[in-house]
C-alpha positions in Angstrom: 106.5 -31.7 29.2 110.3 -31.8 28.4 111.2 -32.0 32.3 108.9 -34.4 32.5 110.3 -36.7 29.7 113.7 -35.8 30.4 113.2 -37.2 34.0 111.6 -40.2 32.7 114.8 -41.1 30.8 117.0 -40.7 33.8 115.3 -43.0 36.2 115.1 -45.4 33.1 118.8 -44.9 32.4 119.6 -45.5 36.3 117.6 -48.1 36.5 119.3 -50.4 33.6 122.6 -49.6 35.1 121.1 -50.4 38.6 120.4 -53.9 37.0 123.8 -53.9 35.4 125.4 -52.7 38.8 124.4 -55.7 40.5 125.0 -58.4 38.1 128.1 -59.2 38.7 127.3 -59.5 42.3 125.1 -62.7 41.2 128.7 -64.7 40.4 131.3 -65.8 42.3 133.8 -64.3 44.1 130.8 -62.5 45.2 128.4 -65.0 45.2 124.9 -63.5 46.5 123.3 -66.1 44.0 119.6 -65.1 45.7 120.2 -61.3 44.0 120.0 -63.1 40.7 116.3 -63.8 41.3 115.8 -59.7 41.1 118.5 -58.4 39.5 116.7 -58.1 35.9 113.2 -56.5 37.9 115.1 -52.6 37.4 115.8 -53.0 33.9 112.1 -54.8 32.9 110.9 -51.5 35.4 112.9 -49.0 33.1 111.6 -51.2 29.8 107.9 -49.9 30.2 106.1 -47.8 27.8 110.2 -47.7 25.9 109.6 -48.5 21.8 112.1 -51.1 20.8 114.8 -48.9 19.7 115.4 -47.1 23.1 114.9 -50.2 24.8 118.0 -51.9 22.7 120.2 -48.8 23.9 118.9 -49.0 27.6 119.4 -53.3 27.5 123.2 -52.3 25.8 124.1 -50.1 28.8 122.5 -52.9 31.1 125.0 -55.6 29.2 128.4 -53.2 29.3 128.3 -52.1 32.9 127.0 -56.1 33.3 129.4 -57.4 31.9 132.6 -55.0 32.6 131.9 -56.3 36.5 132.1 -59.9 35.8 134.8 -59.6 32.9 137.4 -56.9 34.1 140.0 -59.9 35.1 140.3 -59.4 30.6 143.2 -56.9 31.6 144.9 -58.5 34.1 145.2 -61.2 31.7 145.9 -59.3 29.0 148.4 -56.3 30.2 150.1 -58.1 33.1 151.0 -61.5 31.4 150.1 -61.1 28.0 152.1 -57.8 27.9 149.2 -55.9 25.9 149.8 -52.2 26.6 147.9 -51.5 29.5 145.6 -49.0 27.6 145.4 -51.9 24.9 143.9 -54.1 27.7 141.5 -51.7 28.8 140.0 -51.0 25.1 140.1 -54.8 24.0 138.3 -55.7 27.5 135.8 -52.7 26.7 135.5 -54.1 22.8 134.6 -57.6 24.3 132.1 -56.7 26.7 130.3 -54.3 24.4 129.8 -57.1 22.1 128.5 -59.0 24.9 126.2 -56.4 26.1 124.6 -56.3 22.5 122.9 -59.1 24.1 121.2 -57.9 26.6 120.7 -55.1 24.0 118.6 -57.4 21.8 116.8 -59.0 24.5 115.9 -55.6 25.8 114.9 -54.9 22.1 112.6 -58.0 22.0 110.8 -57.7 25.7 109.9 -54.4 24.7 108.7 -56.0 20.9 106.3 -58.5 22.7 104.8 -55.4 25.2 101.6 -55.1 22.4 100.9 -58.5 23.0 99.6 -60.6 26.2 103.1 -62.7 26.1 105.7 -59.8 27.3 106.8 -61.3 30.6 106.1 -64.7 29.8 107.9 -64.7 27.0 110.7 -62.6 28.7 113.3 -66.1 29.6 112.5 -67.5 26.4 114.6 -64.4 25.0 116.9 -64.6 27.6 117.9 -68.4 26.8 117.6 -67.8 23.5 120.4 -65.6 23.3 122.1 -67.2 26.2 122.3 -70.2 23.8 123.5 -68.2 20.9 126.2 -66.7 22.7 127.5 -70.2 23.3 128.1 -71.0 19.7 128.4 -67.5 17.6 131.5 -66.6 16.8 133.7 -69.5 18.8 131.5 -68.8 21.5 131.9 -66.9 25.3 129.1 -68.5 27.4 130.7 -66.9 30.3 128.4 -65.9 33.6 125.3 -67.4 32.2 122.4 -66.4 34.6 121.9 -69.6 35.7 125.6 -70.1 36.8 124.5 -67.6 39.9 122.5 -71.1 41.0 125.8 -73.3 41.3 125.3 -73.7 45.3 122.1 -73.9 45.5 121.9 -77.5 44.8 117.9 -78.2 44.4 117.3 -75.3 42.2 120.4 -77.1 39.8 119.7 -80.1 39.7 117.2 -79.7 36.3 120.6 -79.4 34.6 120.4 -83.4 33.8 117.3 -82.7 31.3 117.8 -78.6 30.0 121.7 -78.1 30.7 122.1 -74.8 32.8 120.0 -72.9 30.3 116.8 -74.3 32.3 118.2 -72.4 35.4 118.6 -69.6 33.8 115.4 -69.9 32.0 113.9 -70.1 35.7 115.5 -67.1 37.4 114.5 -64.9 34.1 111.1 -66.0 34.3 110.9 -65.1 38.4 112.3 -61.7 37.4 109.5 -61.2 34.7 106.7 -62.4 36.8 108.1 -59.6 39.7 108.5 -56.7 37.6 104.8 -58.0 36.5 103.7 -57.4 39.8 105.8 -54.5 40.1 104.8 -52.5 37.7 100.8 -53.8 38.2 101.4 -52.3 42.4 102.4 -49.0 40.8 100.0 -48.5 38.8 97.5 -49.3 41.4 98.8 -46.7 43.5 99.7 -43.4 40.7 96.1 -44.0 38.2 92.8 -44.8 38.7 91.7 -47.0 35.8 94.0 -50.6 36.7 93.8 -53.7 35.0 93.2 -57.1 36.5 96.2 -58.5 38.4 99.3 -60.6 36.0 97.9 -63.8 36.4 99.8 -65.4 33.7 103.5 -64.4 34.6 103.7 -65.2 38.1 101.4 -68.7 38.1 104.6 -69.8 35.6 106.7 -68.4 38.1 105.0 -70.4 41.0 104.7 -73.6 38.9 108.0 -73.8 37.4 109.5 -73.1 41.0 107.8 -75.9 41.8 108.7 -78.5 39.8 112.0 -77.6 40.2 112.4 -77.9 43.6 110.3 -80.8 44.1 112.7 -82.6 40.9 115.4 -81.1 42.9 114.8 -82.4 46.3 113.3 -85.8 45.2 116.3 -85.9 43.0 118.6 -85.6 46.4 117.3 -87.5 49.0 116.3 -90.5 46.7 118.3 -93.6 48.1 121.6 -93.9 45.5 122.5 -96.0 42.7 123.7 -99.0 43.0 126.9 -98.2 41.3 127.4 -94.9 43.3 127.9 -97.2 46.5 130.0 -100.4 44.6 131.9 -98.3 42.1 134.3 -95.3 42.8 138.4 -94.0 42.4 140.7 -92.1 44.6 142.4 -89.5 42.7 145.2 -87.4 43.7 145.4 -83.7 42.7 148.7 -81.5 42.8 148.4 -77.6 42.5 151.7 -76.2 42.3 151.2 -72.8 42.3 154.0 -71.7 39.6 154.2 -67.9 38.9 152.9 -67.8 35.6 156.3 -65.3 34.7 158.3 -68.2 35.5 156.4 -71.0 33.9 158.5 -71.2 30.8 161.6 -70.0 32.2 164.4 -72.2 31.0 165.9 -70.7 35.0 163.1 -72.0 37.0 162.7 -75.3 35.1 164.4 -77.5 38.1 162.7 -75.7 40.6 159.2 -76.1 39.0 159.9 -79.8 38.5 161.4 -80.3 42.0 157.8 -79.1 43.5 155.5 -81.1 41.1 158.2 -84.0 42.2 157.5 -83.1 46.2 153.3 -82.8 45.7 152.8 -85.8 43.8 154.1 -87.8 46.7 151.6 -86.1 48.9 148.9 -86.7 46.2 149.7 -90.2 45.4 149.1 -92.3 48.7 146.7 -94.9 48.1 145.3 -93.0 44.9 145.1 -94.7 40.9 145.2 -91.8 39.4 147.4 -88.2 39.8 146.7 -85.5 38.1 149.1 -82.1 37.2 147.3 -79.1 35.6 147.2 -77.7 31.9 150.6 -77.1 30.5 152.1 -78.5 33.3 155.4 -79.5 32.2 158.0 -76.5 31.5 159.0 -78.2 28.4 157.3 -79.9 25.5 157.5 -83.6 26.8 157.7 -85.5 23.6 160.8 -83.3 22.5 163.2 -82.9 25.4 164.7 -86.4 26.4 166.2 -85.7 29.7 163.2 -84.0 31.5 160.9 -86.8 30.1 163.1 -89.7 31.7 162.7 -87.4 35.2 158.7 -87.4 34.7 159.1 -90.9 33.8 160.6 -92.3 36.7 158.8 -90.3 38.9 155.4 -92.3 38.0 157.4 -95.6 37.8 158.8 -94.8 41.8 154.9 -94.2 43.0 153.4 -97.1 40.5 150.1 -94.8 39.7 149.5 -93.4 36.7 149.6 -89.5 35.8 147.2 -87.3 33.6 149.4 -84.3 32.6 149.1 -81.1 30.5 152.3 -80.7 27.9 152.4 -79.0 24.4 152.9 -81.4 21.5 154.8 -80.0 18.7 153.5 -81.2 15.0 154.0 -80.1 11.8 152.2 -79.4 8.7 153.1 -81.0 5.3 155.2 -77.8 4.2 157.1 -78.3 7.6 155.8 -75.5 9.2 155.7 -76.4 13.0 152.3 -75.9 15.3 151.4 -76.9 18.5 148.8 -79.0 20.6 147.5 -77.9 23.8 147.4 -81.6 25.5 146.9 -84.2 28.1 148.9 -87.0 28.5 148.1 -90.2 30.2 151.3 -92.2 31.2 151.1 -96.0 32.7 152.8 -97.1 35.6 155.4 -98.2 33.4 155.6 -94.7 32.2 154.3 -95.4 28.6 151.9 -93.0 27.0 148.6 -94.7 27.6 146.6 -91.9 25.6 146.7 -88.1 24.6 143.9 -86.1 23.9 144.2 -82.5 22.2 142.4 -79.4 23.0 139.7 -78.7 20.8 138.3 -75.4 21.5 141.0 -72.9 21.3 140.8 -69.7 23.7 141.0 -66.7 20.7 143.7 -64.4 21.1 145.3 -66.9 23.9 145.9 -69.7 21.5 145.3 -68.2 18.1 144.4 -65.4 16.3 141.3 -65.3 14.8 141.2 -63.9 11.5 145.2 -63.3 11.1 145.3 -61.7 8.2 143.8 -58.5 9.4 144.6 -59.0 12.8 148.3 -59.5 11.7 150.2 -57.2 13.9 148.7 -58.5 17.5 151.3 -61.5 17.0 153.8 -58.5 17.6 151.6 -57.1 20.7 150.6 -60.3 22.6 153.7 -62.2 24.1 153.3 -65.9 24.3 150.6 -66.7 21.7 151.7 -69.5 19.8 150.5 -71.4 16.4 148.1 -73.6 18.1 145.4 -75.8 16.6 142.8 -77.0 18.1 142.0 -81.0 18.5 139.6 -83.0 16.3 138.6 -85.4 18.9 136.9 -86.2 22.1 139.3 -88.5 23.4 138.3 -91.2 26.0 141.3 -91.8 28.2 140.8 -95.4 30.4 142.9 -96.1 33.7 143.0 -99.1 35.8 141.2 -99.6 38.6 143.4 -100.2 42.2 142.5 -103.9 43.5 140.2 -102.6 46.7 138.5 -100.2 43.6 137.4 -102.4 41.1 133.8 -104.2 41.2 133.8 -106.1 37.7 135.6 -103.8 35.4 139.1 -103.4 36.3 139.4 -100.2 34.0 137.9 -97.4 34.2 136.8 -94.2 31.3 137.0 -90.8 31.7 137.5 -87.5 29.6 139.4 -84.5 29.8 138.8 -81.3 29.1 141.5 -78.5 29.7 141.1 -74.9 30.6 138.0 -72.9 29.3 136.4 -75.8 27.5 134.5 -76.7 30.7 132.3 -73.6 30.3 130.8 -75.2 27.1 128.1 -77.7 27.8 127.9 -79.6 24.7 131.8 -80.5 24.3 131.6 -81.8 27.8 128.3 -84.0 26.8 130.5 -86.0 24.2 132.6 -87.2 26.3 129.7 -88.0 28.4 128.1 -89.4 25.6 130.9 -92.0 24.7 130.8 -93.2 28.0 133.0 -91.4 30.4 132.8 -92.3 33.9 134.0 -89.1 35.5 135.6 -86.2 34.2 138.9 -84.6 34.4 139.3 -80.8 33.7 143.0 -79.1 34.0 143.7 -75.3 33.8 146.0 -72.5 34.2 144.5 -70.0 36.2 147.1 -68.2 36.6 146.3 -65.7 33.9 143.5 -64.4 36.1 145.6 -63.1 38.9 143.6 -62.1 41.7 140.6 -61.8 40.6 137.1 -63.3 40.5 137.6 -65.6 37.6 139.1 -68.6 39.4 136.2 -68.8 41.4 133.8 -68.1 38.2 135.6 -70.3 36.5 135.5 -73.1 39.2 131.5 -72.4 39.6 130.7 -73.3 35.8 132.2 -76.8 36.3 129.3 -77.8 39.2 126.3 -77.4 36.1 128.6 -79.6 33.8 128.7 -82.2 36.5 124.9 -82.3 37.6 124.0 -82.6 33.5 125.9 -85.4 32.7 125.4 -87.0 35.9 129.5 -87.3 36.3 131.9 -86.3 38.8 134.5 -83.7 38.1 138.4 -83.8 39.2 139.6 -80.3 38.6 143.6 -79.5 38.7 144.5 -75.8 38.6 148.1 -74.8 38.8 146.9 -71.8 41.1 143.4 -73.0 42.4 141.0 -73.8 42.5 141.1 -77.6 42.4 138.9 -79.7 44.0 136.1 -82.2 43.6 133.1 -82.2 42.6 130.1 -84.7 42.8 127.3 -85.9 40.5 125.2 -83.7 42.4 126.7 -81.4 42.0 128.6 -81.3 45.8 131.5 -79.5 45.9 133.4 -82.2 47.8 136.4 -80.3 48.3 138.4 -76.9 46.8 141.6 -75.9 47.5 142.5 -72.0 48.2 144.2 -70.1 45.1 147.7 -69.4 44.8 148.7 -72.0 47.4 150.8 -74.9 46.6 148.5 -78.1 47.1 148.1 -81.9 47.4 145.3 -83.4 48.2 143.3 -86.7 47.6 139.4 -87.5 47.2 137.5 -90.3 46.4 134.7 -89.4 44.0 132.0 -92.2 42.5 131.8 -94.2 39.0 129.5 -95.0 36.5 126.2 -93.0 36.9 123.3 -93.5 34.4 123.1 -91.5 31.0 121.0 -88.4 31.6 118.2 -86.6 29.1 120.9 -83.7 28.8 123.7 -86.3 28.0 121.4 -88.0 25.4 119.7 -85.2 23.7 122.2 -82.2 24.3 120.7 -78.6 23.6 117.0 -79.7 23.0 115.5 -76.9 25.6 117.9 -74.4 24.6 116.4 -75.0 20.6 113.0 -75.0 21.8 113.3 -71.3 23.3 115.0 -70.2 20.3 112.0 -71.6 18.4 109.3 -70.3 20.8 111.4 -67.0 20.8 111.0 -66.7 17.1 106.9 -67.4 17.0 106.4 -65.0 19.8 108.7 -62.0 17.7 105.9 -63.4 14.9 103.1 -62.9 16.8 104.2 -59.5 18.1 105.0 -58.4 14.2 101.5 -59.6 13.0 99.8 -57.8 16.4 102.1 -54.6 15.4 101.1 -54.8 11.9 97.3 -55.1 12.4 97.6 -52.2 14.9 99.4 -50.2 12.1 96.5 -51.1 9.7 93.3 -49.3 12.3 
């Protein structure tokens, strides 16, 4: 009997880190998107007959292997250019993704809660989104390689975005998952006892229906004929991707060098464009401050007559003097005046600040480069003018930026969407990553934020990947990383105002809610079962 148990827990324990293995396998660089359709089967297989509090330990070694896969570009970033101790990287990456596997862990937990009732594999992606959502917003959030994210090429399966955000993909490949380890563990039962119960009905018709009505929203969605304003009203934009060594960034020794390229790609990214665009942080110097580099800039834009989006640090200070910084974008006319700014809002934790300084104190003496930053109050609407063979009745044209890892959040991007941005604008510095997978993860998440709001997406990355991407969520083009770059893409204006865009999180708050009557249900079936 002890054999026999012990054996049990091995092929459960090997099958939650089989579904852990293969996780990361779901995102980009990787990008077998159709695994993420089976990838949670081995754990829901390992789930069965497991009490609640085995199954959160089994869904927690799921999350860490899970997570440690698609996350373990944390050190790179932290030991190689934030100058962490390399055994300091390894431990705060390990920290981080154990606190993301806790969700897993608690949707583990709750599957294996909901077994006593007749809603355990329906109610399965209800968890799942559920926690996908909280993970978005608790504790500055880190909605990074959200199931549904594994769905960014396959464009019918995506295109739901414009009424549930990505958590409706993800809320689709969870329940597919459910409705196969249904089956799964049904066939196996058929085949080791005698006494079988009728086949999972339940699961696998949602399955079945809600692959359905995706695909057929998907497809109708993509062949319909276009809008009118897709076909009168679009922009050529110019991106440059200058590929600067993120050692050298800020080094006062490379500063005419770094200039001298941006100086050489924006002429290659301005023919025939009305807009250029430099990534995050672009400028080795803070532009409002230094006088001489800021002429250069200046006249640059003035010699090509198109305006320029850039990413510089503004310096501020607070009332007792003490100075702080901005993470922004600037807007500059063709005259070279500052047309608009907007201001990071979402700071990156550790990167930008330190959360909870006063007992985190000493990792301003650890980290090199973290400076006072604080984060933006507003989402700023930015407007450009329209060339002369552009425009078809308004000359000027809205659009919002956001810079670095605010893309990955779906409801900051909605605002901008909200007040009327025509197409979006998101610059980063991926040269943190290294060689990694992140670029590419990180490129991946800005295809759902296009397809909810119904907007098209510049992207400027000072390594890669920049590119294009269309309402549809098209990629229209992407550049390679680390790989100097200037290229030009006409992408297409003034879409309609989608559910998502409107309403923002409305599915995501309807699992939570259905999540929490289910975990009712199950308490009041346990309770009564307690009671005979």
């Amino acid at each position: 009997m002890v054999a026999w148990m012990r054996e049990s827990l091995l092929r459960r324990i090997v099958l939650a880190c089989l579904t852990g293995i293969l996780y990361p396998f779901c995102f980009p660089d990787f990008d077998l998107g159709w695994l993420a359709w089976v990838v949670l089967v081995p754990l829901h297989l390992a789930l069965d007959g497991t009490a609640p509090r085995r199954a959160f330990w089994l869904g927690w070694l799921t999350g860490l292997i899970a997570f440690v896969g698609t996350m373990s570009w944390v050190v790179t970033a932290m030991h190689l250019y934030g100058k962490l101790p390399e055994a300091m990287s390894y431990a705060a990456m390990l920290l981080l993704t154990a606190y993301l596997g806790l969700y897993v862990a608690i949707y583990a937990a709750g599957v294996s809660w909901l077994r006593k009732t007749a809603f355990a594999f329906i109610g399965a992606p209800f968890i799942w989104v559920a926690l996908e959502w909280l993970r978005t917003y608790l504790f500055s959030g880190l909605p990074w390689a959200l199931l549904g994210y594994s769905q960014y090429r396959w464009l019918p399966v995506i295109q739901i975005a414009d009424h549930t955000g990505v958590y409706g993909v993800s809320f689709l490949v969870a329940l597919v998952n459910a409705a196969l380890a249904d089956i799964a563990l049904w066939t196996l039962e058929r085949f080791t006892r005698q006494n079988v119960g009728t086949f999972p009905r339940l699961s696998p018709t949602a399955a079945v229906l809600g692959m359905a009505i995706t695909l057929l929203y998907g497809l109708w969605y993509l062949g319909r004929p276009p809008h009118v304003s897709e076909v009168t009203r679009s922009i050529s934009i110019g991106l440059v991707q200058a590929n600067i060594d993120q050692a050298q960034k800020w080094d006062v020794a490379y500063r005419r060098s770094t200039l001298d390229r941006y100086a050489r790609l924006t002429a290659r990214a301005a023919d025939g464009t009305a807009l250029v665009i430099w990534p995050e942080a672009a400028t080795p110097f803070l532009f409002e401050q230094e006088t001489e580099y800021r002429r250069e800039v200046i006249a640059l834009v003035q010699k090509h007559g198109i305006p320029l989006l850039f990413g510089s640090p503004a310096l501020r200070h607070y009332p007792n003097g003490r100075p702080y910084l901005l993470n922004s974008a600037y807007l500059l006319s063709t005259e070279g005046r500052i047309l608009g700014r907007y201001d990071k809002r979402h700071l990156v934790p550790f990167g930008e600040y330190i959360p909870a300084r006063t007992v985190l104190f000493f990792l301003d003496k650890l980290v090199e480069g973290i400076g006072d930053f604080e984060p933006g109050t507003t989402p700023t609407i930015l407007e450009v003018p329209l060339r002369s063979q552009d425009a078809a009745g308004r000359p000027l044209v809205k659009f919002g930026v956001v810079i670095c890892y605010e893309v990955i959040f779906p409801n900051l991007v909605r605002e901008f969407a909200e007040r009327g941005a025509e197409f979006m604008v998101t610059i980063t510095n991926d040269a943190w990553y290294g060689v990694s997978s992140a670029p590419f993860q990180h490129f991946g998440m800005v295809v759902l934020r296009a397809v909810e709001n119904r907007v098209a997406f510049a992207r400027a990355a000072n390594t890669g990947i920049s590119g294009f991407i269309d309402p549809e969520g098209r990629i229209l083009l992407a550049t390679p990383i680390f790989d100097e770059q200037g290229v030009t893409r006409r992408i297409p204006l003034g879409r309609p105002s989608t559910f998502y865009t409107k309403r923002g999180d409305v599915f995501a708050y309807a699992c939570a809610i259905i999540t929490g009557l289910l975990l009712l249900a199950a308490q009041l079936t346990h309770g009564r079962g307690d009671r005979r």
